[in-house]
N, C-alpha and C positions, 0 to 999 in steps of 0.2 A: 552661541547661536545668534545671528544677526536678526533685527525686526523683520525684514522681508522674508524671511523664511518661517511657516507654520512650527513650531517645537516639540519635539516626543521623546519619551525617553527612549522609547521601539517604535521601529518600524519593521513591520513585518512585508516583503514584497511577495506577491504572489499568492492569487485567492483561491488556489485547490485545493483540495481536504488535509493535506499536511499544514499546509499553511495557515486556513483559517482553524485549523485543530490547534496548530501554535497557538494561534490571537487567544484564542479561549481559552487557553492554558497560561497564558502570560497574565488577561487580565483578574483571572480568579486565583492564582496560585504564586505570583511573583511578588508582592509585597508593591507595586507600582498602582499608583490612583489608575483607575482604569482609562480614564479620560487621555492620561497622555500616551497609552499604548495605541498605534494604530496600524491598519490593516490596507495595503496599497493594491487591490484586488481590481483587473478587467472584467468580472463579473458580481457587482454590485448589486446586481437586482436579482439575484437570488434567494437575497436575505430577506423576501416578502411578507415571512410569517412568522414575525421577531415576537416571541413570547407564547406561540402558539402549540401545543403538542401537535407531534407526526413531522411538520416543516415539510411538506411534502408538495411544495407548490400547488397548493388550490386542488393536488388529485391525490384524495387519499383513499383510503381501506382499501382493499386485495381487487376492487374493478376494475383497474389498470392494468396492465400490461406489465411486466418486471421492465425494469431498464437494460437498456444492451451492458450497458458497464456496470459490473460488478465486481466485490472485492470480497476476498477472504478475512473476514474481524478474528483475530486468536484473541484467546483469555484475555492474557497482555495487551493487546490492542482497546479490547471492550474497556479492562478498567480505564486506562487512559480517554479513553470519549467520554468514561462514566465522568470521569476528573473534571474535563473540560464542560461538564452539563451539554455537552451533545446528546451520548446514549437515552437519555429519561423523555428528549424531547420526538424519538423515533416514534414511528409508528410501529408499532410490533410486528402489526399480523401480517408486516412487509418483508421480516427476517425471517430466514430458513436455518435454525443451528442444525448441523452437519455434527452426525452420532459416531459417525466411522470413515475410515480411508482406507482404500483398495488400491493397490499396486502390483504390476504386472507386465511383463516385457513379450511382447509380440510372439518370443517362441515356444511360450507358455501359456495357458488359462488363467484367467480371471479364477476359477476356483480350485486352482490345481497346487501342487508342494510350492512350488516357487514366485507364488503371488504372497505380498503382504497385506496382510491385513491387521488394523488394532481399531479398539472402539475406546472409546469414551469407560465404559465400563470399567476396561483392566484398569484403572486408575482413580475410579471412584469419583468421575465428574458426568457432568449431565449430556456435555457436547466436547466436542472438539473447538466448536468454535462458531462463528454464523456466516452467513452468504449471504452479505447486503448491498443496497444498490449506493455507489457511488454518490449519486445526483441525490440522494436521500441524506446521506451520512451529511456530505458538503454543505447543504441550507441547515442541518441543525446544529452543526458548526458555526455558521454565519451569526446564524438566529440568538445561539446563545451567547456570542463575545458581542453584538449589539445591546443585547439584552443586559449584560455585566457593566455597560457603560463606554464599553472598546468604538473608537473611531474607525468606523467604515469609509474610505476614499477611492472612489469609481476613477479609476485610471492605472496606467503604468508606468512602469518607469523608464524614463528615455537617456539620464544621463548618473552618474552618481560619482562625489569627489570624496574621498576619505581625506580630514582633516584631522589636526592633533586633538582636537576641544572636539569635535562633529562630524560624523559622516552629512553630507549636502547632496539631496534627491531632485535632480528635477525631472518634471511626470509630464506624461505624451501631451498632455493640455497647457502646460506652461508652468502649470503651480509648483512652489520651492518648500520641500521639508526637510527638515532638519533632526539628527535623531543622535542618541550619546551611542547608538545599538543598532545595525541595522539586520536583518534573519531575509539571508535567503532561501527564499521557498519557492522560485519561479522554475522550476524545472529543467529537465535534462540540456537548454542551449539558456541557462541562468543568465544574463546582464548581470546580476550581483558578482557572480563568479567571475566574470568577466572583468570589471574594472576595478575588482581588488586585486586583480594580478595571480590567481588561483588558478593553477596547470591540472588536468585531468591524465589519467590513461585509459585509453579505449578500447575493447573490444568486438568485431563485426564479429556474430554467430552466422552470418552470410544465412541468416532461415528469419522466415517473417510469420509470426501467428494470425490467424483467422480467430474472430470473435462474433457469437451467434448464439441465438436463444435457438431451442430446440425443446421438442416433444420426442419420447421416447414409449416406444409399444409396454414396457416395463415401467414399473415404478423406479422412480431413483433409490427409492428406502432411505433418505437421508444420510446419503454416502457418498463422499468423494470417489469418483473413480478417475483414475489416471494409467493411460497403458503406454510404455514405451514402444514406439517405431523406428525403425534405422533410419527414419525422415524426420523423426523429432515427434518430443510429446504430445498425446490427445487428450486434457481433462474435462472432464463432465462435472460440473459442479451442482448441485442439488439448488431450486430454484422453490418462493415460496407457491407456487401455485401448481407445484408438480411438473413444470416443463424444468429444465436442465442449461445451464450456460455453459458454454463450451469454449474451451482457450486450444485451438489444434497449429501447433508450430509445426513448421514446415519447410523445406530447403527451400531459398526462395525460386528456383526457378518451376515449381508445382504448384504456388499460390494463384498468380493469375487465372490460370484456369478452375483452380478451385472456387475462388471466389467468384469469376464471371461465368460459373456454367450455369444452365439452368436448375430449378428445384429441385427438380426430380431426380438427375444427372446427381448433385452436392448431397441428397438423402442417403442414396444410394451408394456412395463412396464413402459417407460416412458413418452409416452402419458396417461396411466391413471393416474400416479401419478401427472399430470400437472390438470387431468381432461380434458384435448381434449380441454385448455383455446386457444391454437394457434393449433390448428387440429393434424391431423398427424407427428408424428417426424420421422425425418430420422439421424440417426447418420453420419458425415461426417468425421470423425476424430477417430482418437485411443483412448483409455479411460487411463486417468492417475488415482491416487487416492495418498490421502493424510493425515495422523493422524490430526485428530483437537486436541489443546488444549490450555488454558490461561496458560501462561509463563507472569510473573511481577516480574524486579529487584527490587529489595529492595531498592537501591539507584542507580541512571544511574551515578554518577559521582565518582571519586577518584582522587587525587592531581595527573595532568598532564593526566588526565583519562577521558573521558563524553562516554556514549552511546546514541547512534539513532536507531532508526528502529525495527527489532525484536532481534537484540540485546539486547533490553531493556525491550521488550512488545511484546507480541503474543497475540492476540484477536479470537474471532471466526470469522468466513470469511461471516457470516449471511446478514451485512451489507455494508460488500465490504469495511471495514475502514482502515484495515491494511497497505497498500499502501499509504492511505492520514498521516494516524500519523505519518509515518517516514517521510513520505516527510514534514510534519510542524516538527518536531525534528531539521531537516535538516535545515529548515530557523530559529527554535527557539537559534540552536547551533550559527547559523551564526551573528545572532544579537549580540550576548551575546560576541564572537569573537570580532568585529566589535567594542564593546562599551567596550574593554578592550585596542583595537590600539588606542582607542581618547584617553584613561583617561592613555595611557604609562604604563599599567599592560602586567602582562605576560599573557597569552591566556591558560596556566596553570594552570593559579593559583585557589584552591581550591573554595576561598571566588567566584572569578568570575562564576564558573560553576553551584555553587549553585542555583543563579538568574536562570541558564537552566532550572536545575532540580524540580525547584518549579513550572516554569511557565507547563511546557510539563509534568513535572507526577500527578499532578492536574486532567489535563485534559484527559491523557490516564487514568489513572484509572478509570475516571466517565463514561469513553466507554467502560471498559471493564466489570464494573458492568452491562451497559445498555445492551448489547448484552447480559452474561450470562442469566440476565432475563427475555431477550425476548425468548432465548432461551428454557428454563422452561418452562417461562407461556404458547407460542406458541408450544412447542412439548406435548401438555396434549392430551390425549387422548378425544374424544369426551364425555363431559358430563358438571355438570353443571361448571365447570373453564371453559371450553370453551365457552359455553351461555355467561359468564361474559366479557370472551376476545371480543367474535364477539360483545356484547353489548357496551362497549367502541370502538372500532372501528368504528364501525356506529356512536355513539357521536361526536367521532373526524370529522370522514365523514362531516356531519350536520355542524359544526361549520369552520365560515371562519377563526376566527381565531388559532384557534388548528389546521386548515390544512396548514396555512401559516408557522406556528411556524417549522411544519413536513418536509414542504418543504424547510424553510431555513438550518436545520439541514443537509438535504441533501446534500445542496450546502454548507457544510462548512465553514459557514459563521457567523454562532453564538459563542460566548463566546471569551473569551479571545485567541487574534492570534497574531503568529510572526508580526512584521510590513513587513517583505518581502510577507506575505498571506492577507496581506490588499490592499497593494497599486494595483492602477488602473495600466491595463494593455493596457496604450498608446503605 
C-alpha cells in the first residue's frame, strides 16, 4: 500500500443494511483492530445516534408513523443483528413479531381446505419472525460498527483497481484507499462487481410491486397474509401500530394505474384483491413501486473481491428473503474473515473466499429457484394447475410434519448457516 493511499485491511462498499450489518460484523467478530475496518457509505449521516439505544434518528417510540420500507427479520436474521450489536440497540416497541402465515390462491379462501396456514406454535417458538423498519435496522447498524471503533467514510466509489498486494479505491470526492479485502455490498448495478470483472445472469419477471402502508377494517392478528393472483402476489404484512404493509406485485402493464389512481379508487381495488380477508383498507401512506427481477453473479468472489447482498443476488420479494440472504452473506463473509486471522492468511486471498462463496451461493440459488417457482405455479390462472396447487396446500395443511418443516423455513433456521446465525442469543 503506497503513502498516498489511506490503508485497511476491509473495506466494505456500500452503506445499506447488508453492508453496514457486514462493518458490524467484521469489526466485533473478525479478529481485525477495528480501526483498520472501514465502511465507504453515501449515507454517513445516518449514524447520528452512535451509542444511543433505539438509533431511530431523533423520532423514537410508537408516535411516528411506521416507515414505508420494511423488511421481514427471520430467527436467523435476528441472531446475526443480535451478533453485530444492532438488535439490543432497536427500539422495541417499533417491532411487530408476526405469530403466523396465511396462504392462499385466489380460487380458494383464506379460510378454506386449500389455504396454508402454520403458527409459531407447532414448533414451540414464540414468532415466526419481526416486521421492522428498514431505516431503523440501517442506523443501528451504523451506530454500532462506529461505536466498535469501525471507520465511517462519507462518499462512493468512483474507480477500483485490483492489485496483486491491494485492491486501490478511488471515492467520488478524490480520496485514495487502499484495502488487502474489499466486500461488495452496493447493490443490484455494484461498481464492485463491475471492475472485478464479475458476469451476472438476469431475469425480467416483466411485473413491478407497489409498496404502501395501509389500515385495514380487521385486525391483522399478527399474521402474514399473502394470496396468490394470476397478476402476481399481494402480502399484508403485520405492522407495529396495527396498520399493515403491503408488497402487491403486479404485471407491469396494471401498475400505473394502480399507483396513480386516486385513494379511494387504490382502497377499493385493493380490498377486493385481498378479498375483504382483513375487511376494508384505507391507504395511509404514498405509493412507491418497484421493477422485480432475479439478478445471480456468476461468482460473488475475485482475488481481494467477495460480494453480499444484492450485489450478488436479487430474488423476488414473494417471500420477503432478500433482506435475510444478505444479512447471512454478511455473517457467512465474517466467518470465513475470522477463520483466515486464526490460520495468519490474508482476508484476500482467493483460496480463502471461495469457502464464502460455496457455503452462501448454494443456498441463494436454491431460493431463488424456490420463489421463481412459486411464482409460476401460484400466478396460474384459475383451472386445473390451480386444483393441483390448492390440492397440495391442503396436504401440507393436514400434515404436522410438512407444516413444521414450512414453519421452520420461515424462521430461517433450516439448512446449512453461518455459525454467527446459529448461536444462541444470550
Amino acid at each position: 500500500m503506497t503513502a498516498d493511499h489511506q490503508g485497511y485491511e476491509i473495506v466494505v462498499v456500500g452503506g445499506g443494511l447488508t453492508g453496514a450489518c457486514a462493518a458490524a460484523l467484521l469489526v466485533r467478530h473478525a479478529g481485525i483492530e477495528p480501526r483498520r475496518i472501514a465502511l465507504l457509505s453515501g449515507e454517513p449521516l445516518l449514524a447520528g445516534g452512535v451509542g444511543g439505544v433505539g438509533g431511530v434518528g431523533g423520532v423514537g417510540g410508537t408516535a411516528a408513523p411506521p416507515e414505508l420500507r420494511v423488511v421481514a427479520i427471520s430467527r436467523a436474521s435476528e441472531r446475526v443483528l443480535h451478533a453485530s450489536g444492532a438488535w439490543q440497540r432497536l427500539d422495541r416497541s417499533r417491532l411487530c413479531a408476526y405469530e403466523r402465515m396465511r396462504v392462499w390462491h385466489e380460487s380458494g379462501l383464506a379460510a378454506g381446505e386449500g389455504a396454508l396456514c402454520f403458527d409459531a406454535a407447532d414448533i414451540g417458538e414464540p414468532n415466526l419472525g419481526y416486521i421492522a423498519e428498514n431505516g431503523a435496522l440501517l442506523r443501528t447498524c451504523l451506530d454500532s460498527f462506529v461505536a466498535a471503533g469501525g471507520t465511517l467514510i462519507a462518499g462512493r466509489l468512483a474507480r477500483l483497481h485490483i492489485g496483486d498486494d491491494a485492491a486501490l479505491l478511488t471515492c467520488s470526492d478524490g480520496a485514495l484507499l487502499a484495502a488487502r479485502l474489499v466486500v461488495g455490498a452496493d447493490g443490484g448495478q455494484s461498481l464492485v462487481r463491475e471492475y472485478a470483472g464479475l458476469s451476472v445472469r438476469t431475469r425480467d419477471y416483466r411485473q413491478q410491486a407497489i409498496v404502501a402502508t395501509v389500515r385495514t377494517g380487521r385486525a391483522h392478528q399478527n399474521t402474514a397474509w399473502q394470496r396468490f393472483l394470476h397478476t402476481g402476489p399481494l402480502a399484508f404484512l403485520p405492522l407495529f401500530d396495527g396498520s399493515s404493509s403491503i408488497v402487491w406485485s403486479l404485471d407491469e402493464a396494471l401498475v400505473p394505474r394502480l399507483r396513480d389512481c386516486s385513494a379511494e379508487e387504490f382502497n377499493q381495488r385493493l380490498t377486493a384483491a385481498a378479498d375483504g380477508v382483513l375487511g376494508a383498507t384505507t391507504l395511509a401512506s404514498e405509493r412507491l413501486s418497484f421493477a422485480l427481477r432475479s439478478m445471480a453473479a456468476e461468482s460473488y468472489v475475485a482475488p481481494r473481491c467477495a460480494l453480499i447482498g444484492d450485489a450478488a443476488h436479487v430474488i423476488h420479494p414473494l417471500a420477503g428473503q432478500g433482506a435475510n440472504l444478505g444479512l447471512l452473506d454478511a455473517a457467512g463473509l465474517c466467518e470465513a474473515v475470522a477463520q483466515a486471522g486464526a490460520q495468519r492468511e490474508d482476508p484476500g486471498a482467493l483460496r480463502l473466499l471461495r469457502g464464502y462463496e460455496q457455503q452462501r451461493r448454494t443456498h441463494n440459488v436454491l431460493m431463488d429457484a424456490a420463489m421463481s417457482a412459486f411464482n409460476r405455479g401460484f400466478g396460474s390462472a384459475p383451472g386445473p394447475a390451480t386444483w393441483l396447487i390448492n390440492r397440495g396446500l391442503g396436504v401440507v395443511n393436514r400434515s404436522g410434519v410438512l407444516k413444521r418443516a414450512f414453519a421452520r423455513q420461515a424462521l430461517g433456521t433450516s439448512g446449512e448457516l453461518p455459525r454467527l446465525a446459529r448461536a444462541s442469543l444470550a
